[in-house]
N, C-alpha and C positions, 0 to 999 in steps of 0.2 A: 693368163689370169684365170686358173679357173676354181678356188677355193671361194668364190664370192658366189658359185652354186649352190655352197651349203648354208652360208650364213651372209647376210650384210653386217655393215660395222665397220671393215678390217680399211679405213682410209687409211692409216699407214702404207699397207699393201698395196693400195689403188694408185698412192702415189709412187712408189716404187713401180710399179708393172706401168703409168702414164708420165713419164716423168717430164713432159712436156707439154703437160694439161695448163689450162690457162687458171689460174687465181685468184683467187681464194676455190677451193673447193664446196661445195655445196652438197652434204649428203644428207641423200634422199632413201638412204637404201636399209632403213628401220623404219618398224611401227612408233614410234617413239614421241611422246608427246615433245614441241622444238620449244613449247612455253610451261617449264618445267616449276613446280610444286618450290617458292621461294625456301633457301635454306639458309636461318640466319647464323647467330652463335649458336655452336654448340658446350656444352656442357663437358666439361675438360675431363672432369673422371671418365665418362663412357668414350669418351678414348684410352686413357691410361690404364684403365682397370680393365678386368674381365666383365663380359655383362649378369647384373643379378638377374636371379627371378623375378623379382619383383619389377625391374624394365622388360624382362619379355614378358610378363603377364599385362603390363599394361599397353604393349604393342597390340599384344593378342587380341586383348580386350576392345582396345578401339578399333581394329580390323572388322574382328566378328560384328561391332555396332554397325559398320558404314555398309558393310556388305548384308546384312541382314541373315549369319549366320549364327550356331548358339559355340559359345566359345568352346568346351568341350569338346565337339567336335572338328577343333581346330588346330594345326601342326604349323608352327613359321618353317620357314625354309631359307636357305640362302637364294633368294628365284625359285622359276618353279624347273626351268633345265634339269637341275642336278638329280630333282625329285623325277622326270621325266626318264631319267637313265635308271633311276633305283627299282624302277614299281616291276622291270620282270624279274626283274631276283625277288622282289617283295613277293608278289602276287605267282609266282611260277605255272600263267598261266602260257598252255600252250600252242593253243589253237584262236588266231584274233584276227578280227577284223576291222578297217582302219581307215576311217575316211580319207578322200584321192581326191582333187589336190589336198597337200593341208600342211602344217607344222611338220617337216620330213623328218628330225627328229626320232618322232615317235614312230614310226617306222624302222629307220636305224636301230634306235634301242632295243625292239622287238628281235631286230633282224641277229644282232649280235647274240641275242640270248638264245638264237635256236630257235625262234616260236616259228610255227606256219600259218603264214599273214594272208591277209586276201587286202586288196586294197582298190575301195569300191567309192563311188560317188553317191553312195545311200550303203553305207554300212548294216543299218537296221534290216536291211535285206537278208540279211546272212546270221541272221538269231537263232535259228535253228544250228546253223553248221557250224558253230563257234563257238568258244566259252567266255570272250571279249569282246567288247567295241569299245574302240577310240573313237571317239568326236570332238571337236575345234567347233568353239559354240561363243560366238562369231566366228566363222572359220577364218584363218588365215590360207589362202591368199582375199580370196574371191569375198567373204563378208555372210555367207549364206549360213543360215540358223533352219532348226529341224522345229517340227510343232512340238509342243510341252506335252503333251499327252500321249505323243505317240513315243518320245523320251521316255517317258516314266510309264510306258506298259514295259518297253524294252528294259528296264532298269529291273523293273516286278518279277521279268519272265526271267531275267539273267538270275537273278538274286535267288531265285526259286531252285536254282539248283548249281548251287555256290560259283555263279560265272560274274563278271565284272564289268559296269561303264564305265569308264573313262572318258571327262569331260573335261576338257581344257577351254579355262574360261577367263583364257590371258588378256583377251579385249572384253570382259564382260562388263567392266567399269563405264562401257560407252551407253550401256545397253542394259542399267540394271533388271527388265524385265522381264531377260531371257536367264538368269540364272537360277541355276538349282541351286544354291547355295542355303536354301528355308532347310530344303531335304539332308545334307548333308549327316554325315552320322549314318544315316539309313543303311542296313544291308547291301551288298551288290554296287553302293556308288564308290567312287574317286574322284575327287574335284580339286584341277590346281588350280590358285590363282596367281597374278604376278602385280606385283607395285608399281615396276619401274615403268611401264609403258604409257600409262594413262596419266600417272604423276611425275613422270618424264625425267627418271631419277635410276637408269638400269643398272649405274657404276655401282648403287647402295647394296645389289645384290639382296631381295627380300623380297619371299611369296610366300605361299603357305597350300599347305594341300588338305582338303577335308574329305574326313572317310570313318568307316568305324575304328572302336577303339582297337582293335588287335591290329591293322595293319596301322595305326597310327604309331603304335607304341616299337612297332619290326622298321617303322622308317626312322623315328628317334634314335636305335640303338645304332642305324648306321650313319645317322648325321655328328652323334657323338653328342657332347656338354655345351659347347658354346656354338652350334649352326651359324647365328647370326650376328655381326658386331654390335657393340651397343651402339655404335653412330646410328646404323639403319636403325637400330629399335627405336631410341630418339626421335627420332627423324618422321619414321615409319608413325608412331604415336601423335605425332602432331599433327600429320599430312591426313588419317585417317579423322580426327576428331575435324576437321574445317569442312565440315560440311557445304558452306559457302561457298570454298572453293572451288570444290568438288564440281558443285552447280554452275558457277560459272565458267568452268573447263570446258563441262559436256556444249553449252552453250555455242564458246568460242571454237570449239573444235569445229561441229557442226556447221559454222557460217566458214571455215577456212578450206572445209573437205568440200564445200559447196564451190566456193569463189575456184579454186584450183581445178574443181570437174567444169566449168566454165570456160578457165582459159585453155586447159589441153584439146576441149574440142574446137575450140575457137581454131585452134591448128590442125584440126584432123584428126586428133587423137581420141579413140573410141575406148570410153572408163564403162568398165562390163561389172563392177562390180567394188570390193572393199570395204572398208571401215571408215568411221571420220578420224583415223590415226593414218591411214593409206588407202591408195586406191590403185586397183588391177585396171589394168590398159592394153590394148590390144592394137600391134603395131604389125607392117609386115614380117618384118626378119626384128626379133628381138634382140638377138646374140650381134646382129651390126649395129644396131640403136644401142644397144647399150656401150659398144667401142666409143660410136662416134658422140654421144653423151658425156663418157669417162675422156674422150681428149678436150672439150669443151670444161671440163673441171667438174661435172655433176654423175653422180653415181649415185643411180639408180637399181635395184634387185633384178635380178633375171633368171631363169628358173632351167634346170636340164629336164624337166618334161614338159616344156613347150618350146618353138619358135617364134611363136605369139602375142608373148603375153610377156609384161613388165610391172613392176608393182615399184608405184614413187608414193614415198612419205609426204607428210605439208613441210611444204617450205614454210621456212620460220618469219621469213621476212616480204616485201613485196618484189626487194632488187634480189633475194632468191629465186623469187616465181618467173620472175624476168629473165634472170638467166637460165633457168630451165627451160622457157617457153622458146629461148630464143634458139637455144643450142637445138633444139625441136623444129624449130622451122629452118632451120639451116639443114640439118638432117635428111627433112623432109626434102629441098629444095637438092642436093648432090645426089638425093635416090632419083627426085627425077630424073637428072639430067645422066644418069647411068643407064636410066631403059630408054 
């Protein structure tokens, strides 16, 4: 099993590669909110029809309100992946540097398009030798955010001599007050964002990337007429306007990313880091934890640049947590008895 390096998600695959895991399965192994944005009826034509402008301008428009961006400066996307692959044929820049650990993705995409990447644990390091930086802001895995001001000199000095930030600001919905999303539009930024993780909705496929207008208009012609379905604009229009909800998500996430950093230490398990979507863990041998996890039914993330480190979503439920904790102590309890 080793495709679950690149991406989590794939429980079909897990069950296939564990086919005598215990059940129900429990997957832990997305950021993904497990108490997702209610979705009641939908409205029959934005399924049958093509979507108008006038349903994506009003996705747009409720997006840009909740995020505190100006709509203009705003592109929907199907997610923000597909946008993640498009920006080095967009931007053909060729020299980038790229926050280590982070979203591998963006490194990939870089990699394919030929660029020469450096890939550092402080990117902003390397402004002088570079015409890019990538940053993850909440970063995925670890949770760790850069100060705003040393952002936005780096943003001033890039833009001053047509180079590029890139800020991926997939969990920023946890964290409204690390986003640049006010700046957007400005010279020298790119800002994706994604719907489905915070509103626990990623099958909808809908994010949005803000940037000026020439590379907004070079990512349009390659998403083509209809990027995104009317279900998601629907959908996407509602979930952005509930403000309420919004508030009481951050809320509830925050009290379940607490109670879960609780019970893993309660077994020994040392949380170094993460989001209130996920939290990084640090165990001996990751690559056995995560086997003997996957035959217990729970699949959890696990990464090929560490042996260290595992990254578990919130469990949805308490008899989740339960069985996560417990396949944990079991785990723990056959390592002993192996030294």
């Amino acid at each position: 099993m080793t495709d679950d390096l690149e991406h989590g998600g794939a429980l079909d695959q897990m069950r296939l590669a564990f086919p005598n895991a215990s059940e129900p399965w429990i997957d832990l192994s997305t950021g993904i909110n497990p108490w997702s944005y209610p979705v009641t009826e939908l409205a029959q034509a934005n399924l049958r029809n093509l979507p108008t402008t006038q349903l994506y301008d009003a996705c747009r428009d409720a997006m840009a309100a909740a995020i505190g961006a100006k709509p203009n400066a705003l592109l929907l996307s199907p997610g923000s992946e597909l946008i993640i692959r498009l920006l080095p044929d967009v931007l053909q820049t060729r020299r980038i540097a790229i926050l280590a650990p982070a979203y591998g993705d963006h490194a990939s995409s870089w990699a394919r398009a030929g660029a020469e990447i450096v890939q550092a644990e402080n990117p902003l390091d390397y402004i002088n030798a570079v015409d890019a930086i990538v940053i993850c802001h909440p970063n995925n895995p670890d949770g760790r955010y850069f100060d705003l001001d040393a952002v936005e000199w780096a943003r001033k000095k890039l833009a001053a001599r047509g180079g590029w930030l890139i800020v991926d600001e997939a969990y920023a919905e946890l964290i409204p007050d690390l986003s640049l999303v006010s700046k957007g539009g400005e010279d020298g930024l790119v800002i994706l964002r994604s719907f489905g993780k915070f509103y626990g909705l990623a099958g909808l496929r809908l994010g949005s990337v803000l940037a000026p207008s020439i590379i907004l208009e070079a990512i349009a012609r390659r998403l083509g007429v209809w990027p995104v379905s009317g279900a998601a604009l629907e959908i996407g229009t509602r979930a952005y306007a509930d403000m309420a909800w919004q508030a009481e998500a951050r809320k509830k996430l925050l009290i379940a990313a607490r109670q879960l950093d609780v019970a893993l230490e309660s077994v020994g398990v040392s949380v170094v880091g993460g989001t209130d979507l996920f939290r990084l863990v640090e165990v001996d041998d990751a690559h056995a934890q995560f086997h003997h996890l996957a035959e217990a039914g729970v699949y959890v993330r696990r990464f090929d640049w560490s042996e260290t480190h595992l990254r578990i979503g919130l469990p949805a439920t308490l008899e989740a947590q339960d069985k996560l904790i417990g396949a944990l102590t079991l785990s723990a309890g056959l390592g002993a008895q192996r030294r």
